[in-house]
VEXLUMLUM-668739 format. One line per 10 residues: number of its first residue (from 1); for each residue x, y, z of N, C-alpha, C. Coordinates in pm, 1 decimal, decimal comma. Layout:
BEGIN
NUM	X Y Z X Y Z X Y Z; ...
//
This chain:
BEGIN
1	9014,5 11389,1 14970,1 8974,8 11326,9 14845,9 9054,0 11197,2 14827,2; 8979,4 11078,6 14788,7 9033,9 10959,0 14767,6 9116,2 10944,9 14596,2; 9171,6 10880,4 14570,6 9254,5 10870,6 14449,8 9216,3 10707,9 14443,2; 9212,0 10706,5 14303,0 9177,6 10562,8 14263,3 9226,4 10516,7 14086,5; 9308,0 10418,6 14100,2 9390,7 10364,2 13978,2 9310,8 10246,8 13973,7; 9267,7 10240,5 13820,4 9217,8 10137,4 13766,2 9309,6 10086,3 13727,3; 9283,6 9958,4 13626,4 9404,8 9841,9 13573,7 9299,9 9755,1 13529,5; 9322,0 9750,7 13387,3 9281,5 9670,7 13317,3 9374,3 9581,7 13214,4; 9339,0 9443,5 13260,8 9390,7 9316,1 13194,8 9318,5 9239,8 13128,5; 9392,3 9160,4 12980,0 9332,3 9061,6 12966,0 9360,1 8924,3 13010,7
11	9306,5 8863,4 13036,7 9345,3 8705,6 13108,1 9341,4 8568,6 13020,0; 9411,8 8499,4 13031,4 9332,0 8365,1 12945,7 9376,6 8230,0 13003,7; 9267,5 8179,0 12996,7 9301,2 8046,7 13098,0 9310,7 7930,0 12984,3; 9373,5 7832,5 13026,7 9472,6 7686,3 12904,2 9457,1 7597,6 13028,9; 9429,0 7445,4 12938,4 9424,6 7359,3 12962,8 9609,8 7341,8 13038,4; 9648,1 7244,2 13127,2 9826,4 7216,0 13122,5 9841,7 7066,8 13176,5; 9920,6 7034,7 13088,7 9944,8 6902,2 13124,8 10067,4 6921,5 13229,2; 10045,2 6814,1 13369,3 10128,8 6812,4 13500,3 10229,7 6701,8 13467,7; 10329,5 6726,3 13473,8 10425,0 6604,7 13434,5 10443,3 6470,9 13584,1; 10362,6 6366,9 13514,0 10360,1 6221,1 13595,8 10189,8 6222,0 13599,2
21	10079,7 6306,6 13535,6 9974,5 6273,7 13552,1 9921,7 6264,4 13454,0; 9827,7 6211,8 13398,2 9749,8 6178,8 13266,9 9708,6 6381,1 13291,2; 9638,7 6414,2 13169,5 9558,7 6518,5 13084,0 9457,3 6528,4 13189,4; 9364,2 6397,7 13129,2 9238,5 6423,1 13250,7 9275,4 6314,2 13320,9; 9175,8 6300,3 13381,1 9124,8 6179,2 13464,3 8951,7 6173,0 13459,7; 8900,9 6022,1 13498,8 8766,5 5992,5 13487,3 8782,1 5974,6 13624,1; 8616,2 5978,9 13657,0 8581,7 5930,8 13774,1 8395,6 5871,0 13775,9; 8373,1 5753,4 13776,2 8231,4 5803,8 13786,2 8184,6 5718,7 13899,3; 8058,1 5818,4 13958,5 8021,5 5787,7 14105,3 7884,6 5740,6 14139,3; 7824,4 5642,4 14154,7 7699,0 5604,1 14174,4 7582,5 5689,1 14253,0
31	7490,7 5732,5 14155,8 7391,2 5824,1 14211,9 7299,8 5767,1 14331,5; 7305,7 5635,3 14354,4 7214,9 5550,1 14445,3 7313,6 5519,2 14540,7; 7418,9 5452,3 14587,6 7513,0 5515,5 14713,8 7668,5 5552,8 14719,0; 7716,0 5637,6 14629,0 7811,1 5733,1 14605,6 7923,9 5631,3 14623,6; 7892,4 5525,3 14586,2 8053,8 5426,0 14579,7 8133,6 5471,3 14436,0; 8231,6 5486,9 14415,1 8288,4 5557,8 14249,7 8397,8 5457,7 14261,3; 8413,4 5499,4 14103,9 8543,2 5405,6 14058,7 8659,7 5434,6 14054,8; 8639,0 5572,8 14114,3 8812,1 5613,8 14173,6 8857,2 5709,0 14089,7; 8965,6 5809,3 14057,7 9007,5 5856,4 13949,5 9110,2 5748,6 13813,3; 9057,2 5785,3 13687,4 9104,5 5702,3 13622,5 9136,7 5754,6 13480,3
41	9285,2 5723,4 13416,2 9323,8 5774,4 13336,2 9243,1 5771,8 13203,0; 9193,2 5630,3 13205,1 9113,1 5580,4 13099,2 8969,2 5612,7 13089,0; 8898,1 5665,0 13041,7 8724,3 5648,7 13055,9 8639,3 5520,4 13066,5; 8727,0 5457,0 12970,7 8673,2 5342,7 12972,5 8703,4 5208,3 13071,5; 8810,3 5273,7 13199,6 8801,7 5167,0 13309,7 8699,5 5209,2 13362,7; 8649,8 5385,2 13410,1 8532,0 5400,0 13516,2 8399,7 5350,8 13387,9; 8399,7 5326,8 13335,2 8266,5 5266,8 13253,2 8254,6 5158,9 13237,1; 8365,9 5063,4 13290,0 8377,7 4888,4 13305,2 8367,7 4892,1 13451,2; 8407,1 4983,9 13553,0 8340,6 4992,0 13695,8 8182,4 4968,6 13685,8; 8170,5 5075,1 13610,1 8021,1 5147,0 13601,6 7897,1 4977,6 13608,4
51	7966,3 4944,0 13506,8 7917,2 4824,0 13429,1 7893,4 4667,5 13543,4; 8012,5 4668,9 13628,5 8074,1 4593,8 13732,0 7967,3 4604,5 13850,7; 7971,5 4748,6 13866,6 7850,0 4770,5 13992,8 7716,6 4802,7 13953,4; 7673,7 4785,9 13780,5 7494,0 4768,9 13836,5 7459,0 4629,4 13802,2; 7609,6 4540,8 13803,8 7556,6 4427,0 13745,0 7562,1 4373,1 13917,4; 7626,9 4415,9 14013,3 7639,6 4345,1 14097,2 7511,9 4409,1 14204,4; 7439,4 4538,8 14149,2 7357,6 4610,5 14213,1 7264,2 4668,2 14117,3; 7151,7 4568,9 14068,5 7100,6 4594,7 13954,1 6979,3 4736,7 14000,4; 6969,9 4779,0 14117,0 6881,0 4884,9 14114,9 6948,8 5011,8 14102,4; 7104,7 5009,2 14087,9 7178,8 5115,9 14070,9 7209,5 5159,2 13964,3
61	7161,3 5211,7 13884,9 7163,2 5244,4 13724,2 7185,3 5395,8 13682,3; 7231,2 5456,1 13787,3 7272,6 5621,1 13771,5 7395,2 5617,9 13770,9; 7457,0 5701,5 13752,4 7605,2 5780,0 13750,9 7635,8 5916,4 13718,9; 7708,4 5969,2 13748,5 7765,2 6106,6 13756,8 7931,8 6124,6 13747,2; 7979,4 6128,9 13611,7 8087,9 6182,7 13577,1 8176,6 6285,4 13654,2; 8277,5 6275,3 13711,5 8340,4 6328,7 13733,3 8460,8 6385,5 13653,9; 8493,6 6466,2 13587,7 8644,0 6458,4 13482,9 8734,0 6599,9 13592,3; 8828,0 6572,8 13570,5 8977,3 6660,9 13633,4 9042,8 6689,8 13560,7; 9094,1 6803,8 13557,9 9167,3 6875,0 13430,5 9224,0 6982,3 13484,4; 9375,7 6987,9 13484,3 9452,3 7106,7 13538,0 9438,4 7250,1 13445,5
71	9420,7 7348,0 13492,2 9378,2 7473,5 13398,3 9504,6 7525,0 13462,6; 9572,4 7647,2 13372,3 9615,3 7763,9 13434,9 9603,6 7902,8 13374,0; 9589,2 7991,9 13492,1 9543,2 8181,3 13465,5 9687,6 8229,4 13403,3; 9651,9 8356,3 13260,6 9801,1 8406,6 13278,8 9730,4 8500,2 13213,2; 9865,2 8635,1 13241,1 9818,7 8744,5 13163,7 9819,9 8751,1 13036,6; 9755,6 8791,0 12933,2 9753,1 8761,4 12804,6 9847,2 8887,8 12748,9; 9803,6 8996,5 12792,1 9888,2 9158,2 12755,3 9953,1 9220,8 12914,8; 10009,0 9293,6 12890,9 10023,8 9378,1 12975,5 9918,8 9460,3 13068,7; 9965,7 9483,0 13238,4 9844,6 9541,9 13274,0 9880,2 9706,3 13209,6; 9752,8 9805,9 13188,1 9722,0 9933,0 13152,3 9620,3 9997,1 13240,8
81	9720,2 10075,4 13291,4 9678,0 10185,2 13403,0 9623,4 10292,0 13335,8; 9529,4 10346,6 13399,6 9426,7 10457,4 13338,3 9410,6 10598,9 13440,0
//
């Protein structure tokens, strides 16, 4: 006969700020040939990119947001064995 211990936790995941990196970061990347504006602390530099390359590539008028954001897992309670 097999034996089997459950364990039940609650979890909760938080935003964390990394010390020497901005919160988030932007990134946004051209849907017509995937040139991006890099990661960027500001939103509003990748949206003066954005701006930069459909003026210099007026058939390129898509984009796709990228944002980065450090999360971390922790136990919220104790685990409880059953």
């Amino acid at each position: 006969m097999t034996r089997s211990v459950m364990r039940f936790a609650r979890w909760k995941i938080t935003s964390v700020k990394v010390p020497g990196n901005p919160l988030v970061t932007h990134e946004l990347s051209c849907a017509a040939c995937e040139s991006s504006s890099g990661p960027c602390a500001e939103v509003d530099t990748a949206l003066d990119w954005a701006m930069g390359h459909s003026g210099a590539n007026p058939s390129h008028t898509g984009y796709r947001e990228i944002a980065r954001r450090h999360w971390k897992t922790s136990l919220e309670e104790p685990i409880v064995s059953l």
